[in-house]
C-alpha atoms as one frame of an Amber mdcrd trajectory, in Angstrom:
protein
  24.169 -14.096 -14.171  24.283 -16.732 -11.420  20.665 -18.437  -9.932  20.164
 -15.899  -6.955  20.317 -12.622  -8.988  18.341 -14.719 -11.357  15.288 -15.361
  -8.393  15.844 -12.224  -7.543  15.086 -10.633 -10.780  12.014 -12.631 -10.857
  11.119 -11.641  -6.931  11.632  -7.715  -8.334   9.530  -8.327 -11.360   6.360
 -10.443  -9.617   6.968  -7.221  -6.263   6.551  -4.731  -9.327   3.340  -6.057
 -10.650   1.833  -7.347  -6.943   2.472  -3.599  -5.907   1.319  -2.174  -9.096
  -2.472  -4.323  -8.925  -2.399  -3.212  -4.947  -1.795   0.401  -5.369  -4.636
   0.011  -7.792  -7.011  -1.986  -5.871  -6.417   0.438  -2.933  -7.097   3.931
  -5.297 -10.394   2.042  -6.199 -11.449   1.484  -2.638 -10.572   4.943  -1.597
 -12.651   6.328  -4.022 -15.336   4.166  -2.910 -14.753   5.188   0.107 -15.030
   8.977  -1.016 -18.573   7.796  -2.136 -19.575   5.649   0.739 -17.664   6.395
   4.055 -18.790   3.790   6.289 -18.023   0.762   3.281 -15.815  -1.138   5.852
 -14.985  -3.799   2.906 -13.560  -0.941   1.201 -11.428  -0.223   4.274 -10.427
  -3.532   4.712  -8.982  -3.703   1.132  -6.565  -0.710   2.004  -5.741  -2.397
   5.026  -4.845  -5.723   3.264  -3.030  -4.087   0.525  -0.653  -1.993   2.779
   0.026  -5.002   4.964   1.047  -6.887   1.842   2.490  -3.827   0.956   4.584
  -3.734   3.797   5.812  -7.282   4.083   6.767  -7.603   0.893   8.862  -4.520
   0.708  10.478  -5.974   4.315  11.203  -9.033   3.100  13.095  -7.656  -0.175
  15.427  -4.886   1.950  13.310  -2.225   0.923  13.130  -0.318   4.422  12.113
   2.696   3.685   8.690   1.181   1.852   8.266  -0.621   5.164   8.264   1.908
   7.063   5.749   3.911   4.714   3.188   0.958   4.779   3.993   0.541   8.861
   2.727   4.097   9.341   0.067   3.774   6.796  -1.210   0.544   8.667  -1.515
   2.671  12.339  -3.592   5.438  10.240  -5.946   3.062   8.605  -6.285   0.756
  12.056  -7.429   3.687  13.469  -9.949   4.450  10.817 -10.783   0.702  11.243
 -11.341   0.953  15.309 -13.651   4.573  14.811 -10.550   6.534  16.740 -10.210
   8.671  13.672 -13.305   9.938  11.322 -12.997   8.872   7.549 -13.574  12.436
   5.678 -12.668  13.925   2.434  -9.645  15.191   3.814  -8.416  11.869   5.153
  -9.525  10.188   2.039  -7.610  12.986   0.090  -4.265  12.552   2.036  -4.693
   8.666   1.669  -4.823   8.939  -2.003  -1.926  10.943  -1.537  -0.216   8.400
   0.216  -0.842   6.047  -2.608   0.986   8.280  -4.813   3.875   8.096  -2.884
   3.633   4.511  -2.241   3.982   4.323  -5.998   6.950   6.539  -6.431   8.483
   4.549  -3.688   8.244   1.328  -5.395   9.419   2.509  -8.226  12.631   4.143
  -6.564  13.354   0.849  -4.918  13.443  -1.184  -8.419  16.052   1.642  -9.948
């Protein structure tokens, strides 16, 4: 094993657990979200997450997490600007997309 796939073993492992504490932080706020639709903190931590999210999956060659977190980022900026209504439903099909997110993540550290 040489020094680069060394680092990047060590990028991999501190992605896996940086991803892991976001996709966490981001089911919590959802739920809170569920409880309390107009928390905009709690909207702001999704945001945050899926931006860091999003770069770091760029920044390792994981495209197709990118992409996810791009698309996630237009949805929740237009929760953010009041274009689109925060309901159950929305909630529901972000928690969904935090599932995925996960399963994503996952398939890029195979």
């Amino acid at each position: 094993m040489d020094l680069e796939d060394f680092d990047r073993e060590a990028l991999l492992l501190i992605f896996s657990e940086e991803a892991e504490e976001g996709l966490v932080r981001m089911e919590q706020a959802l739920v809170a979200l569920e409880e309390q639709p107009d928390d905009s903190e709690a909207l702001q931590t999704v945001f945050r997450v899926a931006h860091t999210l999003k770069g770091s999956a760029a920044c390792l060659g994981f495209a197709d997490l990118a992409e996810m977190t791009h698309g996630l980022e237009g949805v929740l900026d237009r929760l953010r600007s009041g274009q689109v209504a925060l309901s159950r439903e929305v909630v529901d099909a972000l928690l969904e997309s935090v599932d995925v997110l996960r399963e994503m993540v996952a398939e890029a550290l195979r």
